[in-house]
N, C-alpha and C positions, 0 to 999 in steps of 0.2 A: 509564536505565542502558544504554552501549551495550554492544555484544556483539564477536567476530568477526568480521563482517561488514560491509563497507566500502559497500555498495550495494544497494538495494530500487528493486526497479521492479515493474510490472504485467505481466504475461503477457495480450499481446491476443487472445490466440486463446481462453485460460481466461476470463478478465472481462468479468465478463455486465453490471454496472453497479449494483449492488445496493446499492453504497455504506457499506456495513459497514465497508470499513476507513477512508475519510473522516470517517465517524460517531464514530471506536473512535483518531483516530490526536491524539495527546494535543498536537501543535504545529500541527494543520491545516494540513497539507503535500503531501493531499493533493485531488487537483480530479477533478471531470468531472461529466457530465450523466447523470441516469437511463438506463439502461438504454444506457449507453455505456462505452467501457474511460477508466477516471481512468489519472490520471497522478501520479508522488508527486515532486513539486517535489526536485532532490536537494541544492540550498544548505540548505536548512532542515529537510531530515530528519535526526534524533536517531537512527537505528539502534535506535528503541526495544523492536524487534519484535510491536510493536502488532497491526499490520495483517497482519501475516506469522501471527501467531496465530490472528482474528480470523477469516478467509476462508473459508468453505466449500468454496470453488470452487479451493483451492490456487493461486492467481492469482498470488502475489505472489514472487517470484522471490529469492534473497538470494545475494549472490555476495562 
């Protein structure tokens, strides 16, 4: 279900690589390497707020 928000991206300065919201994100949309900043692909992000929930690290940015 999407929301308000038109766009999700990572914060590279917050995103440590933990991969929680890859783990958590229900269309695998998004990528990257342990203990590197992912990336959330944005053709096939759902706006689900998945990963935006998921984060500890408040990483994930929604605009």
């Amino acid at each position: 279900m999407a929301d308000q928000y038109s766009h999700y991206e990572i914060d590279t300065k917050k995103c440590v690589g933990c991969g929680l919201c890859a783990q958590n994100c229900p269309v695998s949309v998004i990528s990257g390497d342990p203990g590197k900043t992912h990336v959330i692909d944005q053709e096939g992000c759902i706006k689900c707020n998945a990963c935006f929930d998921v984060c500890p690290y408040e990483a994930v940015i929604r605009s």
